[in-house]
TIVO-2410 file (N, C-alpha, C; in nm, 3 decimals):
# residues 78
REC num residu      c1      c2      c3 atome chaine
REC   1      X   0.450  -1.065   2.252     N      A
REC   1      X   0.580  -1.005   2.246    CA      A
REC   1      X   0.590  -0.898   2.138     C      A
REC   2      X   0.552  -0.923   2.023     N      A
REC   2      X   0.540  -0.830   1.918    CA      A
REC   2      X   0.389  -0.725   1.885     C      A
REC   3      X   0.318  -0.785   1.987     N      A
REC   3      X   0.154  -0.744   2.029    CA      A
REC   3      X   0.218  -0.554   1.992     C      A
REC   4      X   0.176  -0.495   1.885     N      A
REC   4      X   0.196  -0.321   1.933    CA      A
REC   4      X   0.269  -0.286   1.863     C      A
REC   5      X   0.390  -0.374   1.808     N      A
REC   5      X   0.494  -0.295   1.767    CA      A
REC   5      X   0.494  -0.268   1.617     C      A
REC   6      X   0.509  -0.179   1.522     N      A
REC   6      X   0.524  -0.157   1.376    CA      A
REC   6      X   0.650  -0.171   1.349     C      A
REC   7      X   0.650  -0.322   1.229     N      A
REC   7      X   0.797  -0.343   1.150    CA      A
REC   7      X   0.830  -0.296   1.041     C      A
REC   8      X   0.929  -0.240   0.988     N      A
REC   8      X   0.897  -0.270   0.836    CA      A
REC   8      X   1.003  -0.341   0.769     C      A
REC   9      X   0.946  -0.380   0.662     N      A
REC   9      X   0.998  -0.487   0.599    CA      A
REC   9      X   0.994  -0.465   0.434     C      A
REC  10      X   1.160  -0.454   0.435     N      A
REC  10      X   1.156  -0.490   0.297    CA      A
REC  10      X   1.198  -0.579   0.224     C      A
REC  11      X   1.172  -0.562   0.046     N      A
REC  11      X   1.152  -0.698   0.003    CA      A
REC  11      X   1.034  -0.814   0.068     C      A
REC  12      X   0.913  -0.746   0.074     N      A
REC  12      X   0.812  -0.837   0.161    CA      A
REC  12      X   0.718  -0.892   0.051     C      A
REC  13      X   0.743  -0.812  -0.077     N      A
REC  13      X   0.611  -0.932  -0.137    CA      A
REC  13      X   0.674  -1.069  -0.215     C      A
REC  14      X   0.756  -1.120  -0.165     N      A
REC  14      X   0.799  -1.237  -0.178    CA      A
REC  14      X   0.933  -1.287  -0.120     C      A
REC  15      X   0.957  -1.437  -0.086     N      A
REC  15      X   1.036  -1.470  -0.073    CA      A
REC  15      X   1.039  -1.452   0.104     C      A
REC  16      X   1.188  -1.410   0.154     N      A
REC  16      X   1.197  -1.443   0.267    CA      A
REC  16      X   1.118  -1.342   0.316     C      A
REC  17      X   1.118  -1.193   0.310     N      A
REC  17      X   1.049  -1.060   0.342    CA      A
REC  17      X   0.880  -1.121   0.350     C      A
REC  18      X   0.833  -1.219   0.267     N      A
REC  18      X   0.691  -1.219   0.257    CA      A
REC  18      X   0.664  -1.323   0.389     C      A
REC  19      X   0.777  -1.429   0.382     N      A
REC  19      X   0.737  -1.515   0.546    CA      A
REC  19      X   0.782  -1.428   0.675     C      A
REC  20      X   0.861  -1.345   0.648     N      A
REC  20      X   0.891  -1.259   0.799    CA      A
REC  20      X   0.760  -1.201   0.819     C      A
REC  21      X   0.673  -1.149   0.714     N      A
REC  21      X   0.595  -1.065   0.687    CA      A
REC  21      X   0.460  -1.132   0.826     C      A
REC  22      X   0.459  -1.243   0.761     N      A
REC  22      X   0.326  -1.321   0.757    CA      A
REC  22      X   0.345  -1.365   0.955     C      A
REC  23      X   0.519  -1.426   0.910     N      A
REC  23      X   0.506  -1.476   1.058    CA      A
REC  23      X   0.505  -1.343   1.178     C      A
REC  24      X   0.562  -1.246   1.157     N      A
REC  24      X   0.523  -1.100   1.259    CA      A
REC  24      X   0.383  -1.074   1.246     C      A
REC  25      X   0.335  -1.119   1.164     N      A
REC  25      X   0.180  -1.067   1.192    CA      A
REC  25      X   0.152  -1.111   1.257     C      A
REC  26      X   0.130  -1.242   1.232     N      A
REC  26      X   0.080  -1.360   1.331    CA      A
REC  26      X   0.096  -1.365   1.467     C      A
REC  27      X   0.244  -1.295   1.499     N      A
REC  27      X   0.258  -1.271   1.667    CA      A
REC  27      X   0.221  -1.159   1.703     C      A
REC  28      X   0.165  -1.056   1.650     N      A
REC  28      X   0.069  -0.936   1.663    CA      A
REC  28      X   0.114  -0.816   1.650     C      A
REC  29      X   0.266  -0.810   1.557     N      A
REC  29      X   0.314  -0.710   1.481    CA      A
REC  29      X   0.220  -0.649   1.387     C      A
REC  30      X   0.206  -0.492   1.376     N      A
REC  30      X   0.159  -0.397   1.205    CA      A
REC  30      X   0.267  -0.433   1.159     C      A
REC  31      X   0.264  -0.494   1.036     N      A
REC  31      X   0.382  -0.483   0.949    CA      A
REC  31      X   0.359  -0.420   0.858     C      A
REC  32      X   0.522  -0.330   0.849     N      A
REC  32      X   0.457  -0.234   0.695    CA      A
REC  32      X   0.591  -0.271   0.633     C      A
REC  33      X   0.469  -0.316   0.472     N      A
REC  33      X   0.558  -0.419   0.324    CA      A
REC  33      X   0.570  -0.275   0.221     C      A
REC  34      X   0.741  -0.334   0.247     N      A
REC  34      X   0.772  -0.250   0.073    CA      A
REC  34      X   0.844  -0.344   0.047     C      A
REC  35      X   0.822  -0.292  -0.117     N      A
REC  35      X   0.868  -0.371  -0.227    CA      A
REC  35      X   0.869  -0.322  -0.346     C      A
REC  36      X   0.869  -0.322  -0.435     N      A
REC  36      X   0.892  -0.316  -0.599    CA      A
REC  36      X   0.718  -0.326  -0.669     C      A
REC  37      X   0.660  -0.414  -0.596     N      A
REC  37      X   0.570  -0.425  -0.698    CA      A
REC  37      X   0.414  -0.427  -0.629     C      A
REC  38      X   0.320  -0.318  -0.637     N      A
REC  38      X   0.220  -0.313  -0.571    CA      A
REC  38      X   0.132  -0.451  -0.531     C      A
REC  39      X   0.142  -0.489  -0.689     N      A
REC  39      X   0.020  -0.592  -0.693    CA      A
REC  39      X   0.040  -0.702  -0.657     C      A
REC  40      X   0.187  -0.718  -0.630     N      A
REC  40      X   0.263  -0.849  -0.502    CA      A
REC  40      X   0.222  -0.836  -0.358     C      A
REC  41      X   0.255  -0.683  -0.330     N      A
REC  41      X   0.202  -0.643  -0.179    CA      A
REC  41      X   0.069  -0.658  -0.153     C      A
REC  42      X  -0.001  -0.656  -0.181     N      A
REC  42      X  -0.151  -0.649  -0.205    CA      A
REC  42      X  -0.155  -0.785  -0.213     C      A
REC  43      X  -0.128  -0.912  -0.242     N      A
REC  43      X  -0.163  -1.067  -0.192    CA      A
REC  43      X  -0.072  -1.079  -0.083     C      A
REC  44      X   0.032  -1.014  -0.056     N      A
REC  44      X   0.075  -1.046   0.073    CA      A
REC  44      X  -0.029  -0.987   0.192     C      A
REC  45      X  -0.067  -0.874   0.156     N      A
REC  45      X  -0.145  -0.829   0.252    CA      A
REC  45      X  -0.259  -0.885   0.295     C      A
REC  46      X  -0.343  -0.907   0.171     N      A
REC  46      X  -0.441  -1.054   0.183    CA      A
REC  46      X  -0.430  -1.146   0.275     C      A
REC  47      X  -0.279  -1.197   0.210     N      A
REC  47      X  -0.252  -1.315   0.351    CA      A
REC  47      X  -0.249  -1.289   0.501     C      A
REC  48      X  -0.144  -1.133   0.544     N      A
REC  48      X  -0.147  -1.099   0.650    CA      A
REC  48      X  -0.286  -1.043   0.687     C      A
REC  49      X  -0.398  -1.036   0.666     N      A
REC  49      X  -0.511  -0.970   0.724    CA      A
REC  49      X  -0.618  -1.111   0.694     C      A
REC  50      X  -0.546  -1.177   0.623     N      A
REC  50      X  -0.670  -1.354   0.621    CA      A
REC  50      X  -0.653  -1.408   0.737     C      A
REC  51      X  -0.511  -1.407   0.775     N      A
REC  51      X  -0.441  -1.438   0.877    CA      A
REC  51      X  -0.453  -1.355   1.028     C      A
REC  52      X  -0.540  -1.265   1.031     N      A
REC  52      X  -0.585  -1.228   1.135    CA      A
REC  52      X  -0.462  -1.047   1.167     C      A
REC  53      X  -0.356  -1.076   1.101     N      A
REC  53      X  -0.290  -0.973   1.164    CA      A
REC  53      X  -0.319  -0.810   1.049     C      A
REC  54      X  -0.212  -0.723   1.069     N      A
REC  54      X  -0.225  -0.574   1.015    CA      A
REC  54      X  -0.143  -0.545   0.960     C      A
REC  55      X  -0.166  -0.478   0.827     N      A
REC  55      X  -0.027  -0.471   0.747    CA      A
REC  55      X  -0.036  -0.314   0.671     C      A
REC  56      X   0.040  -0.213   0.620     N      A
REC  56      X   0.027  -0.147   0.578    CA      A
REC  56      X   0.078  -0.163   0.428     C      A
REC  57      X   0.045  -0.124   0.335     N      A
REC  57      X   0.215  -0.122   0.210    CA      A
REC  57      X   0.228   0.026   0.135     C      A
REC  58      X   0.349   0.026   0.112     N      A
REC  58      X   0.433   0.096   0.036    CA      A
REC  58      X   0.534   0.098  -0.065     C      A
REC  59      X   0.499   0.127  -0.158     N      A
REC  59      X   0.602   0.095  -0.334    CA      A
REC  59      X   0.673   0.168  -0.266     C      A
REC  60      X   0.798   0.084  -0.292     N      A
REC  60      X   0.936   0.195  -0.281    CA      A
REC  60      X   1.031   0.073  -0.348     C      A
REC  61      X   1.132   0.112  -0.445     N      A
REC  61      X   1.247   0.067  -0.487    CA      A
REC  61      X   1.380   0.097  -0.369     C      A
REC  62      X   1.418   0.035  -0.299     N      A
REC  62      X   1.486   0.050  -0.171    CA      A
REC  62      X   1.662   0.113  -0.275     C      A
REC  63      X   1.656   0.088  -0.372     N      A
REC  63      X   1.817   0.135  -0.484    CA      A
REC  63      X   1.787   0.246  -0.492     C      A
REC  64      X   1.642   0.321  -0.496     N      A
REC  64      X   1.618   0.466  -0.515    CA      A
REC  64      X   1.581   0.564  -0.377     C      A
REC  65      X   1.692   0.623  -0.381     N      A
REC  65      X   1.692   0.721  -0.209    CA      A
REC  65      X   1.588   0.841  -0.209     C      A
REC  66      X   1.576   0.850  -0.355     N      A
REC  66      X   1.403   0.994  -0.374    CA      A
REC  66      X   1.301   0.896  -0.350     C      A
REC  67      X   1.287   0.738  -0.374     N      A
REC  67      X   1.195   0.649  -0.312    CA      A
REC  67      X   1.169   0.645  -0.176     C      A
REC  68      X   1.286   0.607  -0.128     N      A
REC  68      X   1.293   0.561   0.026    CA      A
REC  68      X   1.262   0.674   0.116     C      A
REC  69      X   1.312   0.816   0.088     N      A
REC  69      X   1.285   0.937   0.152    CA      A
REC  69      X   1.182   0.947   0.187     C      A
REC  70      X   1.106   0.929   0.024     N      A
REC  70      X   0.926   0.958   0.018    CA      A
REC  70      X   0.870   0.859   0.096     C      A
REC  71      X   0.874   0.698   0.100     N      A
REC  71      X   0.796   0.589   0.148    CA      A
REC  71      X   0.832   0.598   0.310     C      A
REC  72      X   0.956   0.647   0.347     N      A
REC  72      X   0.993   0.695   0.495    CA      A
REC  72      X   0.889   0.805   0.584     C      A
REC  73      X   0.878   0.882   0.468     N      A
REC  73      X   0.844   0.995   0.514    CA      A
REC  73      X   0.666   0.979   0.527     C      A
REC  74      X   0.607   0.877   0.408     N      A
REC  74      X   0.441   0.860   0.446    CA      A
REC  74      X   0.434   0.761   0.569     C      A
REC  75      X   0.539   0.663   0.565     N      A
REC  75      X   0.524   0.579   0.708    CA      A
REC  75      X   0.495   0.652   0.821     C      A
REC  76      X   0.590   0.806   0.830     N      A
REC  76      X   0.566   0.848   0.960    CA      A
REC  76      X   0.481   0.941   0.989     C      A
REC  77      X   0.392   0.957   0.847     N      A
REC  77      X   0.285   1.029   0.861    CA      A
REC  77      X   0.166   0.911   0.846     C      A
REC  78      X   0.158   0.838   0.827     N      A
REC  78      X   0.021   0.754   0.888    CA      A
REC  78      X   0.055   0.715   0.977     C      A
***
């Protein structure tokens, strides 16, 4: 059902964002994690790619709109 589709998700390197994260992978979502803190995303990603699925990440502070512009704007260029 989710086989193809790219989510993104924020607030993903922890908490509820990191189990949405894990469980869309698992049904064969790319999920792409922003969050605040690289080196959080980066064990989430671990998990989502230990776990068989695909994840991209992106630092972005979602309170900062010169963030979100920029992390918007590399999403739709990879």
């Amino acid at each position: 059902m989710l086989k193809g589709k790219k989510i993104v998700i924020t607030g993903a390197s922890s908490g509820l964002g990191k189990e949405i994260a894990i469980l869309f992978a698992g049904n064969g979502a790319h999920v792409i994690l922003l969050a605040r803190s690289e080196k959080k995303l980066k064990e989430v990603k671990k998990l989502v790619e230990k776990n068989g699925g695909e994840s991209s990440i992106f630092v972005c502070d979602i309170s900062n709109l010169s963030e979100v512009k920029n992390a918007v704007g590399n999403i739709i260029q990879t």
